[in-house]
N, C-alpha and C positions, 0 to 999 in steps of 0.2 A: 610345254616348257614355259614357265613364266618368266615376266620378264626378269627381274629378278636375280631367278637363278642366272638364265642365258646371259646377264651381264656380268658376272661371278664367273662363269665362263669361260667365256669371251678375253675377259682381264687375267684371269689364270694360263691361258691357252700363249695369249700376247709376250706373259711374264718370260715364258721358256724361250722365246726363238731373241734372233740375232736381230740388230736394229738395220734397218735401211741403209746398206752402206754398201758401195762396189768394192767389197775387198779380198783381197790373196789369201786364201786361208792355207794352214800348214796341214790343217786337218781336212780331211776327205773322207767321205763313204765310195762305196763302187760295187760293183758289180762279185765284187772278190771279197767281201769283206767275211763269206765262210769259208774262206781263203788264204788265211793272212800269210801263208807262204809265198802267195802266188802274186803276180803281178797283172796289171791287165795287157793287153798283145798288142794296144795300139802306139804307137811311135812317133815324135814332131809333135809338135804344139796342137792344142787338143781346141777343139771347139766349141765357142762357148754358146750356149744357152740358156733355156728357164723356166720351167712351168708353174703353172697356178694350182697350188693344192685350195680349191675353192671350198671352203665349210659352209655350206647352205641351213640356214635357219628353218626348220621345222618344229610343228607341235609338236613332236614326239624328239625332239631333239635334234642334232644337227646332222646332216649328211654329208657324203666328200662324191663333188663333182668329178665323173669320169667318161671316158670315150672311147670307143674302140673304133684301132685306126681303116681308112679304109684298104679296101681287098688288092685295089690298083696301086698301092704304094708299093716303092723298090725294097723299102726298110721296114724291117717289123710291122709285116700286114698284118692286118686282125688284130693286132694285139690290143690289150685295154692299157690308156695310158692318160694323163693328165692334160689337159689341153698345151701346149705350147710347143716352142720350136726354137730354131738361132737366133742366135742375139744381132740384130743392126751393130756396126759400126756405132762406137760414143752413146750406143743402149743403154740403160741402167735394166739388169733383172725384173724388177717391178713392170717397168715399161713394158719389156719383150713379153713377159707374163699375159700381162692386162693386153697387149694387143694381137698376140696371139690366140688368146680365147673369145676375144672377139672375131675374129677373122676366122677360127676354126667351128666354134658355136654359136656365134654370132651374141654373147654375152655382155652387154656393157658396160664399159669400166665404170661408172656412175653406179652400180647397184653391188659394187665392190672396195671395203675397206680393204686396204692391205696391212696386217698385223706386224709381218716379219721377214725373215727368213730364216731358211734350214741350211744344215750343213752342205756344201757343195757334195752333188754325185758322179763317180768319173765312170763311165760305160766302157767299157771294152771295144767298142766303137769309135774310141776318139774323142769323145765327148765330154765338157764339164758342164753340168746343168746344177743351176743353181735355183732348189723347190720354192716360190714364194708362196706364202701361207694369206689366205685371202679372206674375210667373213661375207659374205655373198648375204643381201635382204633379199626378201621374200616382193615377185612382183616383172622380174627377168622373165623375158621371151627367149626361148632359144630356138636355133636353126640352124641344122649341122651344114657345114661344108662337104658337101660330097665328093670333093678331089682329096679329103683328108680322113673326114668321118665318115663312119659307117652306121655310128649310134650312141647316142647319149643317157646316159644315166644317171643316178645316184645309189649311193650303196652309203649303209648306216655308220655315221665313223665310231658309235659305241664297238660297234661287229669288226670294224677296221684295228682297231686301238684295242682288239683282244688277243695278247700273245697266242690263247688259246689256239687261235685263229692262224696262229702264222706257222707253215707249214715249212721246213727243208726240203728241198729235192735236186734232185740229180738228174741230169740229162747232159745229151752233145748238144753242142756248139755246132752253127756253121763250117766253123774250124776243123770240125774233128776234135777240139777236146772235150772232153768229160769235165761240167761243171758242178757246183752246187749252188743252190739260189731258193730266195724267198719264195712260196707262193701263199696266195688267200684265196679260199673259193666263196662263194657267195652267189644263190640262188643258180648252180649253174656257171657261171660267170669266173673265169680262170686270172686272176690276177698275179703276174710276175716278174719276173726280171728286175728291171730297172724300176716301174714304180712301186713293186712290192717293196723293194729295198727301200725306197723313200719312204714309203709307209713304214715300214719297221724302222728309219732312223725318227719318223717324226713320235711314234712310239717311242722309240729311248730317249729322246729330248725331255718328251713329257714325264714319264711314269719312271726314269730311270734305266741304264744299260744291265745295271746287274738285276733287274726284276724279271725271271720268267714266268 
């Protein structure tokens, strides 16, 4: 990718998300949004978090940083998810982002622009996470946290950012109920729930809601 383009990019990418700002939005994505009957199950003030949707610079174009969490976690073991976690008290998003993928992949915030933000996500679990959108340079050591990760990766965000790609499906719940929810598969690699959503909202940010 030359420079060039990746800068064209980069500034097109920037153009779409929300500017740095801690704020209340009216709008929300969630866990339900092939749902919109439905509401999510959790109850009381919801907690806040953040992850880093990390775009890593490659020749062949950009990649989106991902992890799969570890097997010893109470919550969504295994699952493939974004680096981060809750928010500190008088956190900013960014903040929790950036220091959370340090502390989970040991990633630097110094080798991290942060572009944006994404629409808040609310989990069924209780949760408002709010995706910041990162441009990661080429030059990052990483090293998983093993009380969290399991494994680190990159998957192509052309392959990410392809409707094609984005799969419906149905399954139970913890709960017992019967859901519907995004998945992406890739090399093997089962992407869903909660980040597939975020990927399919950073997908409608970019290219459009009504584009399938």
């Amino acid at each position: 990718m030359t420079a060039h383009r990746s800068a064209d990019l980069r500034t097109w990418i920037a153009s779409h998300l929300d500017p740095l700002e801690d704020r209340q939005d009216a709008e929300i994505r969630s866990d339900y949004d092939l749902e919109p009957g439905r509401q999510p199950m959790a109850t009381g003030p919801l907690k806040l978090a953040a992850v880093l949707v990390g775009l890593i610079e490659r020749e062949t174009g950009y990649s989106v940083l991902l992890t799969r969490r570890s097997d010893t976690l109470r919550r969504h073991t295994g699952q493939i998810a974004f680096p981060g976690g809750r928010r500190d008290p008088g956190e900013t998003p960014w903040r929790t982002a950036l220091r959370e993928a340090h502390e989970e992949v040991g990633l630097h915030p110094d080798f991290v622009e942060v572009a944006g933000l994404l629409t808040p996500y609310q989990t069924g679990t209780g949760y408002l996470i709010t995706p910041v959108v990162g441009f990661v340079r080429e030059g990052f050591a990483l090293e998983a946290n093993p009380d969290e990760v399991a494994d680190i990766f990159e998957t192509p965000f052309g392959f990410l950012m392809d409707p094609a790609n984005h799969e419906e499906r149905e399954g139970v719940a913890p709960s017992g109920e019967t859901r519907r929810f995004y998945a992406i598969t890739h090399e093997n690699r089962f992407i869903w729930g909660a980040t597939a959503g975020m990927l399919r909202a950073l997908y409608d940010r970019l290219y459009g809601a009504a584009v399938a």
